[in-house]
N, CA, C and O atoms as CSV, one atom per row, in Angstrom:
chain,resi,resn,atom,element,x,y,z
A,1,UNK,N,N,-7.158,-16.892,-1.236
A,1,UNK,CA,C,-7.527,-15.725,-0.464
A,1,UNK,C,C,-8.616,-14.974,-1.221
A,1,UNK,O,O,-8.522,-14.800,-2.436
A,2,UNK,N,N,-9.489,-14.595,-0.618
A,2,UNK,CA,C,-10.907,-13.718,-1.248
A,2,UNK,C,C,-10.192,-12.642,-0.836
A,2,UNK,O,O,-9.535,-12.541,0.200
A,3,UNK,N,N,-10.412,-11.545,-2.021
A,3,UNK,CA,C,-9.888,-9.996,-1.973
A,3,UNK,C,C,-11.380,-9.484,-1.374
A,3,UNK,O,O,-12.361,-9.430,-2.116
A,4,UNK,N,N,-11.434,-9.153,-0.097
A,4,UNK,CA,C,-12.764,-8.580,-0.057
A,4,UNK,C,C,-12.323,-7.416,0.652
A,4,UNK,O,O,-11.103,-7.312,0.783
A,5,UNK,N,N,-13.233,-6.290,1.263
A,5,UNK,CA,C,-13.028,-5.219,2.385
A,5,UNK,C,C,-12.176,-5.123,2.898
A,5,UNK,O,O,-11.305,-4.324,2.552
A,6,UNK,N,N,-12.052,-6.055,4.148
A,6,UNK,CA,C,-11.376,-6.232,5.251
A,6,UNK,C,C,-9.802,-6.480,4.581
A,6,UNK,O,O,-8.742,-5.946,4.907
A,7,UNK,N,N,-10.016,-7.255,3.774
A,7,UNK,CA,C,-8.509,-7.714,2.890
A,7,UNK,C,C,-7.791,-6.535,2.113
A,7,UNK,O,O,-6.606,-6.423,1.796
A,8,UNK,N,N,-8.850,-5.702,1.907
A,8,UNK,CA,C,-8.371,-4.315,0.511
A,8,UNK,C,C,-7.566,-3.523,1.729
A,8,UNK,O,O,-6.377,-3.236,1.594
A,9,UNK,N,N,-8.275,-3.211,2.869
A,9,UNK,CA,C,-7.731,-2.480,4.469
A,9,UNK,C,C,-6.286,-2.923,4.899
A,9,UNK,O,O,-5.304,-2.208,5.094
A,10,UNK,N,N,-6.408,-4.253,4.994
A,10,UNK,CA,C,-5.150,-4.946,5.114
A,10,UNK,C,C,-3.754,-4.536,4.214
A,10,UNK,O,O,-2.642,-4.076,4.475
A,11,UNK,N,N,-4.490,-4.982,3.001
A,11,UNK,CA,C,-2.974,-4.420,1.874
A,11,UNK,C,C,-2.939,-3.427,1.810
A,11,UNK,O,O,-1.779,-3.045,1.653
A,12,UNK,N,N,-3.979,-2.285,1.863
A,12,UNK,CA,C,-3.617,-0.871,1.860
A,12,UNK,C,C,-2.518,-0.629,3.473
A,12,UNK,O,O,-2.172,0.535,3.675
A,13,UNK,N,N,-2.153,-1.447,4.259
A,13,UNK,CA,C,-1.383,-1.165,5.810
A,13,UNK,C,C,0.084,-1.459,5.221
A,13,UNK,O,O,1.079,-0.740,5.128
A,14,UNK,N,N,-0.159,-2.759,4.871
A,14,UNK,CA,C,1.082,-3.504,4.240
A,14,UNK,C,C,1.827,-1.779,3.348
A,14,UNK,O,O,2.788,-1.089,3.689
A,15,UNK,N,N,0.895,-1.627,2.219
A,15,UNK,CA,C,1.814,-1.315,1.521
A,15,UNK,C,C,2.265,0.283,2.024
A,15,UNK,O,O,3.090,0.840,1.300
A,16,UNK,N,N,1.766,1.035,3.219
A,16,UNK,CA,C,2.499,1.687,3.821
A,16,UNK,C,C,3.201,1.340,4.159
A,16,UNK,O,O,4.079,1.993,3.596
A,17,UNK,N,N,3.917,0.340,5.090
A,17,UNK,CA,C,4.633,-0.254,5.824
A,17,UNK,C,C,5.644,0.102,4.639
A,17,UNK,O,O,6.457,1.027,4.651
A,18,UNK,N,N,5.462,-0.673,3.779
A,18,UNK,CA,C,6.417,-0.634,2.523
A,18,UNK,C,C,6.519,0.744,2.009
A,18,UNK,O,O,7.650,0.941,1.565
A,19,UNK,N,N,6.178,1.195,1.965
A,19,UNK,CA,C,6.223,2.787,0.964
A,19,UNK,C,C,7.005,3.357,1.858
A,19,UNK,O,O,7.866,3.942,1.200
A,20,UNK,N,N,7.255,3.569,3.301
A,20,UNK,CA,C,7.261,4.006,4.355
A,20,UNK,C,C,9.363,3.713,3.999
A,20,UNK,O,O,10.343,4.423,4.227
A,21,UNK,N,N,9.258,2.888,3.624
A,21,UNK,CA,C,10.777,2.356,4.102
A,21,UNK,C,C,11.795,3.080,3.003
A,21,UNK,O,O,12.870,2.490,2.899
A,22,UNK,N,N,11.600,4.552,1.957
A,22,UNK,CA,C,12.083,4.728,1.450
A,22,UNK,C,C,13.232,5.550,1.533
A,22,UNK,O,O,13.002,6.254,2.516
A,23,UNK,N,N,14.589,5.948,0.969
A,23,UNK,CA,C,15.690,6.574,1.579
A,23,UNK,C,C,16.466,7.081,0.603
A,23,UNK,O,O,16.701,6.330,-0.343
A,24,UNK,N,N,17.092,8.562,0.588
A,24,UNK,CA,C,17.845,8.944,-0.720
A,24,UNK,C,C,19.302,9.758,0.282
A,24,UNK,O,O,19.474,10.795,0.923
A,25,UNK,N,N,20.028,8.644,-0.065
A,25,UNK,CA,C,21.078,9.311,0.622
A,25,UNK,C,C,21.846,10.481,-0.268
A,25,UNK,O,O,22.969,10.915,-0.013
A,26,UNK,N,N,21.392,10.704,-0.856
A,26,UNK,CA,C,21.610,12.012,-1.440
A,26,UNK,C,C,20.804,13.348,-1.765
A,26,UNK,O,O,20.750,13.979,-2.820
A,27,UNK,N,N,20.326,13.534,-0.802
A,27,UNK,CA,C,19.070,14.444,-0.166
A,27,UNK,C,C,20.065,15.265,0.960
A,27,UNK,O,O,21.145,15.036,1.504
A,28,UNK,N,N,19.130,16.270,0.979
A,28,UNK,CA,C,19.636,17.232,2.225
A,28,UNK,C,C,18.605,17.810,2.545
A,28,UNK,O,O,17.792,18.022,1.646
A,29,UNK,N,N,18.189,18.408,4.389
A,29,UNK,CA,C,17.303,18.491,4.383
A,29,UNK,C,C,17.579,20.193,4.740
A,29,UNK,O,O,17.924,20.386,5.906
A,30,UNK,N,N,17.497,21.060,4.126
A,30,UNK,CA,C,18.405,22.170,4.713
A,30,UNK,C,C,17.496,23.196,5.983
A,30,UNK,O,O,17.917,24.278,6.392
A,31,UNK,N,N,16.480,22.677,6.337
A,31,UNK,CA,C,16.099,23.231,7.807
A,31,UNK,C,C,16.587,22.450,8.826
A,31,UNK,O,O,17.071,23.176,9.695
A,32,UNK,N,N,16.658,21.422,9.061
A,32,UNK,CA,C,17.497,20.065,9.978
A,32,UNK,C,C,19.030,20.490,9.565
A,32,UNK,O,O,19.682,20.841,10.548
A,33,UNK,N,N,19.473,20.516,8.789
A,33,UNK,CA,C,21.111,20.075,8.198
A,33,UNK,C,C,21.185,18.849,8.296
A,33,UNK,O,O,22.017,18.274,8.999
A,34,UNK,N,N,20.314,18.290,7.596
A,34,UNK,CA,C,20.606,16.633,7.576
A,34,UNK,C,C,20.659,16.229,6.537
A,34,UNK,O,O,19.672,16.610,5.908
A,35,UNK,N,N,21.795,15.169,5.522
A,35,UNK,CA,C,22.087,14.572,4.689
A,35,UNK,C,C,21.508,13.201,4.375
A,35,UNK,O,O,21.694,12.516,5.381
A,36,UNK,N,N,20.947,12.552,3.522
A,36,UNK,CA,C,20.241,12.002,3.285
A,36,UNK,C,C,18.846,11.463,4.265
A,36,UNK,O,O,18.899,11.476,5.495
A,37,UNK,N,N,17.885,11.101,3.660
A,37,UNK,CA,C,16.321,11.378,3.923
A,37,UNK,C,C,15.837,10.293,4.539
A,37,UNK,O,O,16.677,9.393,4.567
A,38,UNK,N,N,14.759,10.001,5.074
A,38,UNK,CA,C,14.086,9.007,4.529
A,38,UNK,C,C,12.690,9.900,4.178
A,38,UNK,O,O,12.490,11.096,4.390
A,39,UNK,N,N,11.835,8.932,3.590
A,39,UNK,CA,C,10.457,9.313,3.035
A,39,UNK,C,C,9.412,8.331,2.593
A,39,UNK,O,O,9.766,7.210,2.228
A,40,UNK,N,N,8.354,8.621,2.600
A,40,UNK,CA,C,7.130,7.760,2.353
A,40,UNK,C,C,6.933,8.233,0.708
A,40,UNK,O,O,6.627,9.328,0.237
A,41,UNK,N,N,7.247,6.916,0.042
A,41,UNK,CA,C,7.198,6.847,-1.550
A,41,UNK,C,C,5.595,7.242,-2.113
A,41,UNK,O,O,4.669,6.446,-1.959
A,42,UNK,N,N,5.446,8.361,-2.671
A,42,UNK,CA,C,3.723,8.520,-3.052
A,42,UNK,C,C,3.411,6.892,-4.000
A,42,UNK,O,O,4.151,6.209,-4.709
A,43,UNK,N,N,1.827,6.733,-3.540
A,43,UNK,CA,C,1.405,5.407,-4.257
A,43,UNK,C,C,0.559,6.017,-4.942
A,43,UNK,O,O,-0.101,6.967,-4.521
A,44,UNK,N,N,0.467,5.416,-6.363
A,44,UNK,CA,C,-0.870,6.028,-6.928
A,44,UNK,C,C,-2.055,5.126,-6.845
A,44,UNK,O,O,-1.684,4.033,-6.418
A,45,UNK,N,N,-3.341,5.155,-7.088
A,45,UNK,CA,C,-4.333,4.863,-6.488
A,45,UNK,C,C,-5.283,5.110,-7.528
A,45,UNK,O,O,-5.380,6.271,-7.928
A,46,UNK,N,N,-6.425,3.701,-8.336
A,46,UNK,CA,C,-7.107,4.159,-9.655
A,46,UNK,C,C,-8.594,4.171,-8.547
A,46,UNK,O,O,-9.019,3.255,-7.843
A,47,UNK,N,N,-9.189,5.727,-8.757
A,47,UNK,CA,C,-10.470,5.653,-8.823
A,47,UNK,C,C,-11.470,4.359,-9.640
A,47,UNK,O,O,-11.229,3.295,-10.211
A,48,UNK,N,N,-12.349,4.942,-9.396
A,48,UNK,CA,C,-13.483,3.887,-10.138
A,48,UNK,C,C,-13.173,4.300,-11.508
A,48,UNK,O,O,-12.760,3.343,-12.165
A,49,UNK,N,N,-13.226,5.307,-12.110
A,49,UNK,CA,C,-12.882,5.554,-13.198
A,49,UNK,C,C,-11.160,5.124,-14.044
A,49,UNK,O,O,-10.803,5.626,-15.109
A,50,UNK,N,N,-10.441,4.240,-13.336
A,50,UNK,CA,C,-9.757,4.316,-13.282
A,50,UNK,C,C,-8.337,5.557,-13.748
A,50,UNK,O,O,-7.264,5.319,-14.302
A,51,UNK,N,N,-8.799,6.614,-13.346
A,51,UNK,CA,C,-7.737,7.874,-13.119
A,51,UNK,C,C,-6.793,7.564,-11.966
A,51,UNK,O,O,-7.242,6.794,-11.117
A,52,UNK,N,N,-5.564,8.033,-11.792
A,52,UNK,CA,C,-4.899,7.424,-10.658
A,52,UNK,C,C,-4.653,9.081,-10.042
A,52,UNK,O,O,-4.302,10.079,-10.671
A,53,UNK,N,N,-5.015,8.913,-8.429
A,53,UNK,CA,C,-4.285,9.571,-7.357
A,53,UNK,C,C,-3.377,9.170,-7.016
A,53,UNK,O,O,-3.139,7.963,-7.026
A,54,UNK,N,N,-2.284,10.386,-6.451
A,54,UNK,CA,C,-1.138,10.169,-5.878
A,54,UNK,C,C,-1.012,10.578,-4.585
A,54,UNK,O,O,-0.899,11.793,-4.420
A,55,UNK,N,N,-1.001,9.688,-3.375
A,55,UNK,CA,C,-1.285,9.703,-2.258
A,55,UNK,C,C,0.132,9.334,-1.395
A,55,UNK,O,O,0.689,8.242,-1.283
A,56,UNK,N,N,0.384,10.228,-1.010
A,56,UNK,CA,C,1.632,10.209,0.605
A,56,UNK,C,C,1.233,9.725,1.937
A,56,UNK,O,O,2.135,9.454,2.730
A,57,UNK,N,N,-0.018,9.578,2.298
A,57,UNK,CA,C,-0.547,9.170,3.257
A,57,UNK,C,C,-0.608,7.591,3.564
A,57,UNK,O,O,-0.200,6.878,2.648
A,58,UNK,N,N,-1.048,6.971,4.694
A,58,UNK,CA,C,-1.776,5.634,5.027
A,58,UNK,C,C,-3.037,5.785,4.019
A,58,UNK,O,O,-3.667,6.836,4.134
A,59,UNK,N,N,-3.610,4.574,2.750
A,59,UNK,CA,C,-4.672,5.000,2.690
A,59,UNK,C,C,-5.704,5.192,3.424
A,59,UNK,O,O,-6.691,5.886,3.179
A,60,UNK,N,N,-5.363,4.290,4.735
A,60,UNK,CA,C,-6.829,4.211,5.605
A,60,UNK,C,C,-7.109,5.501,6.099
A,60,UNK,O,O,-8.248,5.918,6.307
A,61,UNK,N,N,-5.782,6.302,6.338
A,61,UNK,CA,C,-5.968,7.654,6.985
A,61,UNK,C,C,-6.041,8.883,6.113
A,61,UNK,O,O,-6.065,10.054,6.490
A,62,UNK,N,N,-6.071,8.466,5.025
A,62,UNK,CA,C,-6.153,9.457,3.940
A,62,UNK,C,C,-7.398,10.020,3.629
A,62,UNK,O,O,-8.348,9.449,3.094
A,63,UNK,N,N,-7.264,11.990,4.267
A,63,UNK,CA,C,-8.460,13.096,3.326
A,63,UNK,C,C,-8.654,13.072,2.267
A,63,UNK,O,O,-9.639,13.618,1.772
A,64,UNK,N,N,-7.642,12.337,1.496
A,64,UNK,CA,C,-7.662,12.338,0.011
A,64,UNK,C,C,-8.742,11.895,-0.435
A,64,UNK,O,O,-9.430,12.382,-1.332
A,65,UNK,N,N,-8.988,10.645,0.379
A,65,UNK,CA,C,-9.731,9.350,-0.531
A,65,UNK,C,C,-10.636,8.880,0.795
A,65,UNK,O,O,-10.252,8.664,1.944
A,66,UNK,N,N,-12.005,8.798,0.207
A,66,UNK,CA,C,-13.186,8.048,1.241
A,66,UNK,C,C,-12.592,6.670,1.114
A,66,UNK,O,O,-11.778,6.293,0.271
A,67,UNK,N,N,-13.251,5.844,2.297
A,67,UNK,CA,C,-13.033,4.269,2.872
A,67,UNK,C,C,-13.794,4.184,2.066
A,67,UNK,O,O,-14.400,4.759,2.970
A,68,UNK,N,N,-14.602,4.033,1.061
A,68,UNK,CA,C,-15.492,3.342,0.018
A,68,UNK,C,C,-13.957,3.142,-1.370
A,68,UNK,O,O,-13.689,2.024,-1.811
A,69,UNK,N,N,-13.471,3.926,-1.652
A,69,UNK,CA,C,-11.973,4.217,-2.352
A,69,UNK,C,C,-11.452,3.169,-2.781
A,69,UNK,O,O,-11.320,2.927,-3.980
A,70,UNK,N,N,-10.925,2.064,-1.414
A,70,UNK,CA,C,-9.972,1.061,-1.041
A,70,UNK,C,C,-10.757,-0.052,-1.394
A,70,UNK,O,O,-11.225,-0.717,-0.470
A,71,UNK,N,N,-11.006,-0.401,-2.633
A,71,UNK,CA,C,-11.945,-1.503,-2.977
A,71,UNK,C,C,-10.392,-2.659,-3.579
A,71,UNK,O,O,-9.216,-2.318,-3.703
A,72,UNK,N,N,-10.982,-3.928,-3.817
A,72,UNK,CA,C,-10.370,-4.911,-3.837
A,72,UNK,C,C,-9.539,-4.220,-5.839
A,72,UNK,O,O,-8.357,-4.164,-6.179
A,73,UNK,N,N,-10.231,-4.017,-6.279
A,73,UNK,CA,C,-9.816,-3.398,-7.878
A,73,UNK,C,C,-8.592,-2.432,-7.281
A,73,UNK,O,O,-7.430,-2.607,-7.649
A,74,UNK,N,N,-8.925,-1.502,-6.422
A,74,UNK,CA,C,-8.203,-0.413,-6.691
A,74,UNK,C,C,-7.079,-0.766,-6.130
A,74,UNK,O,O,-6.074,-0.564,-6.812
A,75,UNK,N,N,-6.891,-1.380,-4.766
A,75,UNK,CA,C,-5.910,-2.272,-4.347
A,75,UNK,C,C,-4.697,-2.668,-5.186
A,75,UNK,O,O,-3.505,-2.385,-5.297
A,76,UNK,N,N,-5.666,-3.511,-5.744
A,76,UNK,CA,C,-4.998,-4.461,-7.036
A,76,UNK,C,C,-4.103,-3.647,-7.751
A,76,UNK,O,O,-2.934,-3.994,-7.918
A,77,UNK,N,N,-4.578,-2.542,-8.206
A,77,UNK,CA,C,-4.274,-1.871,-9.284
A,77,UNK,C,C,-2.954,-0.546,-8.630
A,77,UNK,O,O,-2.047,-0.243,-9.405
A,78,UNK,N,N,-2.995,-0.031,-7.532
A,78,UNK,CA,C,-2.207,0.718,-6.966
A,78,UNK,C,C,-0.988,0.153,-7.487
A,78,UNK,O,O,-0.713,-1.014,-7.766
A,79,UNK,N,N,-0.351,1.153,-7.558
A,79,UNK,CA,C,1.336,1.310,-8.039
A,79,UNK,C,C,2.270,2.371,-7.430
A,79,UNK,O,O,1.939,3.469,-6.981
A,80,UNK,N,N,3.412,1.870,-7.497
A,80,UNK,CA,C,4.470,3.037,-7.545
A,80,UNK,C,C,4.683,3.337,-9.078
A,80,UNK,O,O,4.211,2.610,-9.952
A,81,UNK,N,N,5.640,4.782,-9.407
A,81,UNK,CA,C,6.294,4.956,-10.567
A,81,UNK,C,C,7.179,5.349,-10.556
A,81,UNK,O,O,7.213,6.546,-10.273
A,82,UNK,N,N,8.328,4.739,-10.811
A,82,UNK,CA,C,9.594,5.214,-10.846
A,82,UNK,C,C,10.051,5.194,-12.537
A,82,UNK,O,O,10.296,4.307,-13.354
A,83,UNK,N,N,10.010,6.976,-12.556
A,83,UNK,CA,C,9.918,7.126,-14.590
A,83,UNK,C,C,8.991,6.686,-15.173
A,83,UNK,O,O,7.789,6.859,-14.971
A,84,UNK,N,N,9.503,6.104,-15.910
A,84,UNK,CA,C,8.762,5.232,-16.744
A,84,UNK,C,C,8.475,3.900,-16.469
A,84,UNK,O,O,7.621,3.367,-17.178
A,85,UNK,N,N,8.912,3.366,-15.747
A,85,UNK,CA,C,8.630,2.009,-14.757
A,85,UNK,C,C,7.191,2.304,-13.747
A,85,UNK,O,O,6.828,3.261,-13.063
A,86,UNK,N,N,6.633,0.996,-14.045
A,86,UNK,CA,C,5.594,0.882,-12.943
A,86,UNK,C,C,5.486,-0.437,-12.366
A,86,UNK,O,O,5.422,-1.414,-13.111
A,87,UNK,N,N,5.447,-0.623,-10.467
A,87,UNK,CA,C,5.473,-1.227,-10.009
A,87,UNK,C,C,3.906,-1.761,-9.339
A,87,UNK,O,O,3.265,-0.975,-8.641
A,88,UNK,N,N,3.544,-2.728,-9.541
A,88,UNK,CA,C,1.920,-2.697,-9.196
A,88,UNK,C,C,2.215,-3.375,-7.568
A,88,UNK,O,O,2.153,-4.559,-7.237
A,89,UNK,N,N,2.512,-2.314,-6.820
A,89,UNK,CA,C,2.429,-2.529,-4.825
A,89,UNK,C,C,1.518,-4.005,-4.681
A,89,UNK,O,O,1.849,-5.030,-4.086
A,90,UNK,N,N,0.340,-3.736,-5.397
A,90,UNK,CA,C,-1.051,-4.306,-4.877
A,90,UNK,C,C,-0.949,-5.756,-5.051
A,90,UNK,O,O,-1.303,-6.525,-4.158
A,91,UNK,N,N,-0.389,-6.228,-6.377
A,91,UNK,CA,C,-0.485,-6.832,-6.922
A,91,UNK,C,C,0.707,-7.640,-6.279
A,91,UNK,O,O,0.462,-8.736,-5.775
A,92,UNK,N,N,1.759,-7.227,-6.279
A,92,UNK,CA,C,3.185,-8.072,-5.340
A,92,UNK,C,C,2.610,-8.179,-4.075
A,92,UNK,O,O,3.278,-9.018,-3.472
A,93,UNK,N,N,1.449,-7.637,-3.153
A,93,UNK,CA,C,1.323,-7.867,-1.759
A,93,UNK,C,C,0.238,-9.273,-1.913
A,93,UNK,O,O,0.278,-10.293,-1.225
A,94,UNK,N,N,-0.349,-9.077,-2.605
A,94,UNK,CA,C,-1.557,-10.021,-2.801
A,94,UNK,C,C,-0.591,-11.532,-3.551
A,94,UNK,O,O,-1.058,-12.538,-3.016
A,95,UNK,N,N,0.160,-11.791,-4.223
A,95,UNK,CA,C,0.802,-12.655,-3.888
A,95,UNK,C,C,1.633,-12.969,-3.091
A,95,UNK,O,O,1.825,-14.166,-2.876
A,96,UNK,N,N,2.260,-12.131,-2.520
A,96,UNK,CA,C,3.119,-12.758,-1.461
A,96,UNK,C,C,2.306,-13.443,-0.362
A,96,UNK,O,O,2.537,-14.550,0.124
A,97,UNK,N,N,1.034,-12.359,0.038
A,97,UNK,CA,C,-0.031,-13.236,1.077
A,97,UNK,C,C,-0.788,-14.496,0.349
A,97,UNK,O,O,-1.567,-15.262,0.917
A,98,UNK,N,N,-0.438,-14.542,-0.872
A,98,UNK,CA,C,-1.146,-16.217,-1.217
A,98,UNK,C,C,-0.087,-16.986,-1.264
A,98,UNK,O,O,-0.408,-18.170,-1.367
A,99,UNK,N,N,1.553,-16.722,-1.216
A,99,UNK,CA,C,2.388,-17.623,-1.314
A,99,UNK,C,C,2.367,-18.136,0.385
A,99,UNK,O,O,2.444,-19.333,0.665
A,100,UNK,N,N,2.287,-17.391,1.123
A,100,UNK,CA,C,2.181,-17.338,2.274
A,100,UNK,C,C,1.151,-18.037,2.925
A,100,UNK,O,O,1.564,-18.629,3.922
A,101,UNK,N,N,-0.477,-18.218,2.623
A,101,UNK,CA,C,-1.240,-18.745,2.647
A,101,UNK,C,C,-0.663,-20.563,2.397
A,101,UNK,O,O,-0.792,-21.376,3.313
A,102,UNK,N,N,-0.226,-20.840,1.426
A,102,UNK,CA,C,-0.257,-21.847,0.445
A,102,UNK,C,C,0.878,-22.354,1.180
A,102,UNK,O,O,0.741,-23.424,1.773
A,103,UNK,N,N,1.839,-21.818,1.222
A,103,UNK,CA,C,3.539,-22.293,1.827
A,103,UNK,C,C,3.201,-22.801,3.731
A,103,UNK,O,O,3.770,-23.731,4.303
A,104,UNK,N,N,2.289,-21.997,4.270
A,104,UNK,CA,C,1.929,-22.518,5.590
A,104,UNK,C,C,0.363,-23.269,6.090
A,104,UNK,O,O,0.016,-23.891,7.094
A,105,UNK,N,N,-0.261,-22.888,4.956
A,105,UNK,CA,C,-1.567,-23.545,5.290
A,105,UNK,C,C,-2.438,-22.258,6.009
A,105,UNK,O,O,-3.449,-22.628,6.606
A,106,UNK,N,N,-2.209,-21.049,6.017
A,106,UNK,CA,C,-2.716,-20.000,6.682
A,106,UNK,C,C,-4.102,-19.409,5.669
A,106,UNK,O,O,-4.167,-19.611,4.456
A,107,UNK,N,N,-5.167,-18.641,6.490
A,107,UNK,CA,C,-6.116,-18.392,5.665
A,107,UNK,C,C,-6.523,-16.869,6.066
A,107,UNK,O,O,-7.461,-16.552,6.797
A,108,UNK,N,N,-5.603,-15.999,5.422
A,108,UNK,CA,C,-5.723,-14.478,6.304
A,108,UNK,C,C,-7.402,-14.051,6.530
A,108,UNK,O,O,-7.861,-13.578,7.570
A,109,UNK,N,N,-8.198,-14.360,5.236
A,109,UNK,CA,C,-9.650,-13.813,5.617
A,109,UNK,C,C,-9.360,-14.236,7.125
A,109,UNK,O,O,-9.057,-13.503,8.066
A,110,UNK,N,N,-9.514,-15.452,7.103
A,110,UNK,CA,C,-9.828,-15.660,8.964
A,110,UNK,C,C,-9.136,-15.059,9.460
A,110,UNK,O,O,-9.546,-13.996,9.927
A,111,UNK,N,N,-8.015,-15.354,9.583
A,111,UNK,CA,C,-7.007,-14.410,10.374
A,111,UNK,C,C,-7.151,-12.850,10.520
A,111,UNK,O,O,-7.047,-12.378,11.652
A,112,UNK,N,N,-7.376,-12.047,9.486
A,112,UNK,CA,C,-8.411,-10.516,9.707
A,112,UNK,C,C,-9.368,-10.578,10.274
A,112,UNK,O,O,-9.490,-10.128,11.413
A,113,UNK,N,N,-10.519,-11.292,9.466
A,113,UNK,CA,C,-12.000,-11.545,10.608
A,113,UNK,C,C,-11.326,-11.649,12.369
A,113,UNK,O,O,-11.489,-10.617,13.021
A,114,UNK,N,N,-10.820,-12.484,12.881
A,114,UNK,CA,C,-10.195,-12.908,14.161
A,114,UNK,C,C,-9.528,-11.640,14.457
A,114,UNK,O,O,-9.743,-11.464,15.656
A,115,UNK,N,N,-8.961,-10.840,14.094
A,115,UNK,CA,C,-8.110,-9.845,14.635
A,115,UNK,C,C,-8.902,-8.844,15.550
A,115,UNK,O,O,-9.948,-8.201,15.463
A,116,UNK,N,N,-8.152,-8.979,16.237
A,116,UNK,CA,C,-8.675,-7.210,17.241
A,116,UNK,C,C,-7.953,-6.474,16.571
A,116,UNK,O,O,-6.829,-6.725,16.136
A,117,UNK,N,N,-8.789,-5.192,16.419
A,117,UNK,CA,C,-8.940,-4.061,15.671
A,117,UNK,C,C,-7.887,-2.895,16.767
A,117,UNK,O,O,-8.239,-2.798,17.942
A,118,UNK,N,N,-7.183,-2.434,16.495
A,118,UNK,CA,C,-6.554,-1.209,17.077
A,118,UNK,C,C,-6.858,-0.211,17.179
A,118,UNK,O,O,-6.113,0.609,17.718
């Protein structure tokens, strides 16, 4: 798989999807009265400089950060942090789509290029 543009767009969706799915059942929300949460896990995100933002948003839809931002590096490099643990998002999505590639014979560049756009 070539990490290019279209591909950096892609994993930045994925890893909302994923960030998206987070839950603390030991939360309360005390304007609702509701007991445990769900929530969108902040991702951090290395500038060119590599400094990291911490972003709650879709990156694609994010004020935070211009579409120039979401380069194939920064991708890569995005993480969660839990403590002192760091999870590199970018880096687990980008293999799973090459195990995926490799395990079916699939070639996502094409498969993005080919996509209608929403």
């Amino acid at each position: 798989m070539k990490l290019n543009k279209k591909m950096s767009k892609m994993i930045a969706e994925l890893e909302f999807l994923i960030g998206s799915e987070c839950y603390n059942p030991n939360s309360y929300d005390g304007w609702n009265d509701i007991e445990g949460c769900d929530f969108r896990y902040p991702i951090n995100l290395p500038d060119k400089e590599g400094n990291y933002k911490k972003i709650r948003m879709n990156l694609n839809e994010s004020a935070l950060i211009s579409p120039e931002d979401i380069t194939p590096e920064a991708v890569t490099f995005m993480k969660y942090r839990f403590g002192s643990n760091e999870l590199y998002i970018g880096k687990g999505i980008i293999k799973v789509l090459e195990f995926l590639e490799n395990r079916y014979g699939l070639n996502f560049n094409e498969l993005e290029s080919a996509a209608k756009k929403h």
